[in-house]
C-alpha positions in Angstrom: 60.2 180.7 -1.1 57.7 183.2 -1.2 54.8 182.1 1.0 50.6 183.7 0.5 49.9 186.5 2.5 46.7 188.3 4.0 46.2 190.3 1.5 46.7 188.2 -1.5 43.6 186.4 0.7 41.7 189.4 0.6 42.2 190.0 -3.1 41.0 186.5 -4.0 38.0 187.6 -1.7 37.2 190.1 -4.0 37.6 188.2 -7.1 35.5 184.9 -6.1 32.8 187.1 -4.4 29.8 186.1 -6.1 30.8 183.0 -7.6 31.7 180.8 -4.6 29.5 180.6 -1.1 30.0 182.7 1.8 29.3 180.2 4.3 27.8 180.5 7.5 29.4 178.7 11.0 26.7 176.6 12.5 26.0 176.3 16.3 26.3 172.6 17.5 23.5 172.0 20.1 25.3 168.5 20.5 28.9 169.8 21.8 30.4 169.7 24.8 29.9 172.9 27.5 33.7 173.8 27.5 34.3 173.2 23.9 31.3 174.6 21.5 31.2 173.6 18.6 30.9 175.4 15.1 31.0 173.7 11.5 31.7 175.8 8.2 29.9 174.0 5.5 31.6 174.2 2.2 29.3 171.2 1.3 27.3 174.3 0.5 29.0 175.6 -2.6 27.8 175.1 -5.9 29.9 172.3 -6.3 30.0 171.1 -3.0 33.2 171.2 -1.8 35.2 174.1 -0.6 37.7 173.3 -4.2 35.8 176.2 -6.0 37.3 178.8 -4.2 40.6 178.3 -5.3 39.9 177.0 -9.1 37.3 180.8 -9.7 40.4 182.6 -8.0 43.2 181.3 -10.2 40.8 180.9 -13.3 39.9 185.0 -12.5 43.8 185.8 -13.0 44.6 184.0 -16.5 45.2 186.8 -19.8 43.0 186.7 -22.5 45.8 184.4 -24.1 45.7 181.9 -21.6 41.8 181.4 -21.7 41.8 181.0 -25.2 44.3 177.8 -24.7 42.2 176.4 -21.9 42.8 174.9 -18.6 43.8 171.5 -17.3 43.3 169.8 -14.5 44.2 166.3 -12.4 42.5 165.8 -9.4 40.5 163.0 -7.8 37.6 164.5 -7.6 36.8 168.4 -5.5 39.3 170.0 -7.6 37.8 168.6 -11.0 34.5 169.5 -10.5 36.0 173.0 -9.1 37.7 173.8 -12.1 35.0 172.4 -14.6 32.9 175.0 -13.1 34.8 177.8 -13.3 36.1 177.4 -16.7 31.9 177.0 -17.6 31.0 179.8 -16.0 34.1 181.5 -18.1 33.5 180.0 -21.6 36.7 178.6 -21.1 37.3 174.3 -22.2 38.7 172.4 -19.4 40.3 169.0 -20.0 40.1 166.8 -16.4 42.4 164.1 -15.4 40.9 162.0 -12.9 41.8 158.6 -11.5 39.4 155.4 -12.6 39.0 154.9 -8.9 37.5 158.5 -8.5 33.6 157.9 -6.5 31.3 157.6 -9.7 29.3 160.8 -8.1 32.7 162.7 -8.6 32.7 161.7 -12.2 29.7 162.1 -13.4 29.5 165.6 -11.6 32.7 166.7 -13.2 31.4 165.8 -16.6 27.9 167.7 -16.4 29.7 170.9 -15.7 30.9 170.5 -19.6 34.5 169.2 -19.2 36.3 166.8 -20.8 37.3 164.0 -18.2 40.1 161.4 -19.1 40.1 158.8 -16.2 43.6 157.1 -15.9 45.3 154.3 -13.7 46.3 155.3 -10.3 49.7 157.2 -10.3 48.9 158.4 -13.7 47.2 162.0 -13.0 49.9 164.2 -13.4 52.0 162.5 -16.0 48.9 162.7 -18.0 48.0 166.4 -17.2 51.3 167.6 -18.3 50.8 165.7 -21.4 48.0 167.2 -22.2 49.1 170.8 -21.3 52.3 170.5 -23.6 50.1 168.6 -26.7 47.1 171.6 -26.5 49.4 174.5 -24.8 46.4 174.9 -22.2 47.4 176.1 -18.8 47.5 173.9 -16.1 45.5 174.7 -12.9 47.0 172.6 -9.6 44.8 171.2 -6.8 47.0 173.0 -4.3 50.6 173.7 -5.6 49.7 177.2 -6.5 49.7 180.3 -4.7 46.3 181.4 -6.3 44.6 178.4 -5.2 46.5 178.2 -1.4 44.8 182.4 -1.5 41.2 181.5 -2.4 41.4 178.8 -0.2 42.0 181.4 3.0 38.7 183.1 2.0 37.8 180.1 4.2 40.1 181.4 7.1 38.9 185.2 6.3 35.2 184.2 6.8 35.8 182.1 10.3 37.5 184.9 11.5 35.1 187.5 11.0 32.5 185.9 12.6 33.8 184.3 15.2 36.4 186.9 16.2 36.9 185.1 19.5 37.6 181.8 18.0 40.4 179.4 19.9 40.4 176.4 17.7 39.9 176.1 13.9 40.2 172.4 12.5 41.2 172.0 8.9 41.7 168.4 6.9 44.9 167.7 5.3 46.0 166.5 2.3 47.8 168.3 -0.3 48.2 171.5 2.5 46.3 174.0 0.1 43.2 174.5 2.7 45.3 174.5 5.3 47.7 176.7 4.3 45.1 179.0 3.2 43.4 178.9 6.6 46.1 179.1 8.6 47.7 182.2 6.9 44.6 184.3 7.4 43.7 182.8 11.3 47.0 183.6 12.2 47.3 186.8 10.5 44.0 187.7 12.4 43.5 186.0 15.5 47.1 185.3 16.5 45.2 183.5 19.5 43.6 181.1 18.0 45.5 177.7 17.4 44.8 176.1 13.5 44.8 172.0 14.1 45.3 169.8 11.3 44.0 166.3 10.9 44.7 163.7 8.9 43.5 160.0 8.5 45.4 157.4 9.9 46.4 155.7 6.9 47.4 158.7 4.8 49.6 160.6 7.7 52.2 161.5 5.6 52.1 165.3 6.9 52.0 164.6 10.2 55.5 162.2 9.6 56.6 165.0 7.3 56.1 167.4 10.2 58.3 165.7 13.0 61.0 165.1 10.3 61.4 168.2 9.5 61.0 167.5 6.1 58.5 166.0 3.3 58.7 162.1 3.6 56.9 160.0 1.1 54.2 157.8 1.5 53.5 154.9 -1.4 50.0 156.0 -3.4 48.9 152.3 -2.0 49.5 153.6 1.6 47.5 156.6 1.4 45.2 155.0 -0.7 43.8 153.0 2.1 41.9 155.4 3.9 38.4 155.9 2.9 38.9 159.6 2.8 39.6 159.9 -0.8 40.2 163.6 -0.9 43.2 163.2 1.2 45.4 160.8 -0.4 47.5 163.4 -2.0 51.0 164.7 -0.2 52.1 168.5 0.5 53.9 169.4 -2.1 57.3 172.0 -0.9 55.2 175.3 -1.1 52.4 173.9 1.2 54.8 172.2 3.6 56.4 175.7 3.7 53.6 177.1 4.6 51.8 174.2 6.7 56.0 174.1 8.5 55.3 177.9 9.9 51.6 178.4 10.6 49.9 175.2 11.2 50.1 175.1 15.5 49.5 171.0 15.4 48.0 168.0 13.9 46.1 165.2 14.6 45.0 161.9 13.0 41.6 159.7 13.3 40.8 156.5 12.4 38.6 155.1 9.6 36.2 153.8 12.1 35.9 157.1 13.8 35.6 158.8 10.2 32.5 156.7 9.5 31.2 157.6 13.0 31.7 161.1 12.4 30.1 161.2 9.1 27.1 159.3 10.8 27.0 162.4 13.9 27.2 165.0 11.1 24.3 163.5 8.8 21.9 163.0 11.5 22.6 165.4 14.8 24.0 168.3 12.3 21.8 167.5 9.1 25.2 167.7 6.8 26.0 165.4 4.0 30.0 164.5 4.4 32.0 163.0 2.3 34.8 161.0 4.4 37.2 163.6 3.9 34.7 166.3 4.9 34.2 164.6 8.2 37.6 164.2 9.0 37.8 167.5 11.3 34.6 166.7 13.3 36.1 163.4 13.8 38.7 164.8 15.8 36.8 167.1 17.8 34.4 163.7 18.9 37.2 161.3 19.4 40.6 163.3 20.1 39.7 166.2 22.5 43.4 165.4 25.0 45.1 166.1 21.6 43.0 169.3 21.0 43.1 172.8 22.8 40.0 173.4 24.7 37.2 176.3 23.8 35.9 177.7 20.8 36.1 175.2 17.8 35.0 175.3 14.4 35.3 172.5 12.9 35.6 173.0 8.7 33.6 170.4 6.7 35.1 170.7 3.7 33.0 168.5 1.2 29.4 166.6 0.7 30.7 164.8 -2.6 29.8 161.0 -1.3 28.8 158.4 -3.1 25.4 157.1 -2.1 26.1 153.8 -1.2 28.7 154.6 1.1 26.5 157.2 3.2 24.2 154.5 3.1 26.3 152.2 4.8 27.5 154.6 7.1 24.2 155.5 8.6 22.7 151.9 8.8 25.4 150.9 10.5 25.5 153.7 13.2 22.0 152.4 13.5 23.0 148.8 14.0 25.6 149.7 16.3 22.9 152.0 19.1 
């Protein structure tokens, strides 16, 4: 299997600069001495969520032919509104396959950017996708199972490691492995130092299982759909685990509890809006430091896509619990 490599990274550089973010690393005032802290906000992207790197990249490579027949998508949420986006900004009609239990925010977001979204029962996505792609002959555009999306996803990884050359510790959240397979391709092709951590919720830690197996195991969608991240329900598929099996150095879980702490921490002491997911990495870095390398950290927060009433009741009850 032919796994991304740095410079299919830097060629989806070139084609998504201009239409996604170059984020900056922030400074944490509120780390600890021996292990600063940095967070990469892809809840800055025009979307917000670090999906639209990987949905302009692909989108940038279909013919003439293939724009003409459209793009499909199934995601719960990121990836939609990713690929909405960048079929607008290409004239090109995007049909989105979303499950019902998507946050309402994720929706309604996907739908303003002009796509058609078909909500479906949980399970459903992909079987409906495919339909879809066979009845219209549009092309279909994976949340992660694609080279072009695992490459524009490492612009990520490109950008940490120019700035912070001197990085030790880049934390990436897990779920389908596209991010961090991206990431961890360029840190390692770059800073062959520097260690790429991933973390995954408690409940939805089929990766880390899959890791010490040796081989994908399969978690039940009701398993992973537990967790309150809901951007990390999916599984690798085998060309993320390929690449997550060679270049991700470790990973970690956290707990919902410490998710909804985290989320709290980044909202008022970093002035971020997280989605759970998003806050997954930071999680780690406040409540699993003996699991994590010491030093240099960044800390990737990969998504602001959160549905009001749950930030709400995040932050009152951080509040209630001072």
């Amino acid at each position: 299997m032919d796994l991304v490599t740095l410079d299919d990274i830097r060629a989806a550089a070139d084609r998504i600069a201009g239409g996604a973010v170059r984020t900056p690393l922030l400074p944490c005032t509120w780390a600890e001495d021996d292990r600063p802290l940095w967070l990469k906000p892809e809840t800055l992207q025009p979307i917000g969520a670090f999906k639209i790197r990987g949905a302009l990249n692909a989108i940038a490579r279909l013919d003439d032919d293939a724009r003409r027949r459209g793009v499909v998508a199934y995601s719960s949420g990121n990836h939609a509104q990713a690929v909405a986006y960048a079929a607008a900004t290409e004239g090109i009609t995007a049909h989105i396959v979303m499950p019902a239990s998507t946050p309402q925010v994720k929706i309604d977001n996907t739908r303003a950017y002009g796509a058609e979204v078909v909500l479906v029962g949980e399970g459903q996505r992909e079987r409906v996708a495919y339909e879809i792609v066979a009845e219209r002959g549009a092309v279909l555009v994976p949340p992660f199972d694609h080279p072009d999306i695992i490459a524009g996803q490492g612009t990520i990884g490109l950008e940490i490691a120019e700035d912070l050359p001197d990085v030790d510790v880049v934390l990436v959240p897990v779920s389908g492995g596209g991010l961090a397979s991206g990431i961890a391709t360029a840190i390692t092709a770059l800073l062959p130092d520097a260690k790429v951590i991933g973390v995954e919720p408690e409940l939805a830690a089929d990766t880390r299982e899959s890791l010490r197996a040796g081989s994908l195991v399969d978690w039940s969608i009701e398993d992973r759909n537990r967790t309150i991240a809901d951007g990390l329900r999916s599984q690798p598929s085998e060309l993320t685990f390929a690449h997550l099996k060679t270049r991700l150095h470790d990973l970690v879980t956290v707990t919902e509890d410490e998710i909804r702490s985290a989320m709290a921490v980044l909202a008022r002491r970093g002035r971020l809006v997280a989605e759970p997911s998003g806050a997954v990495p930071t999680a780690a870095y406040l409540y699993h430091a003996a699991e994590l390398p010491a030093g240099r950290t960044v800390a990737v927060v990969s998504g602001g896509n959160v549905d009001p009433a749950l930030l709400s009741d995040v932050l009152t009850r951080s509040l209630d619990e001072e």
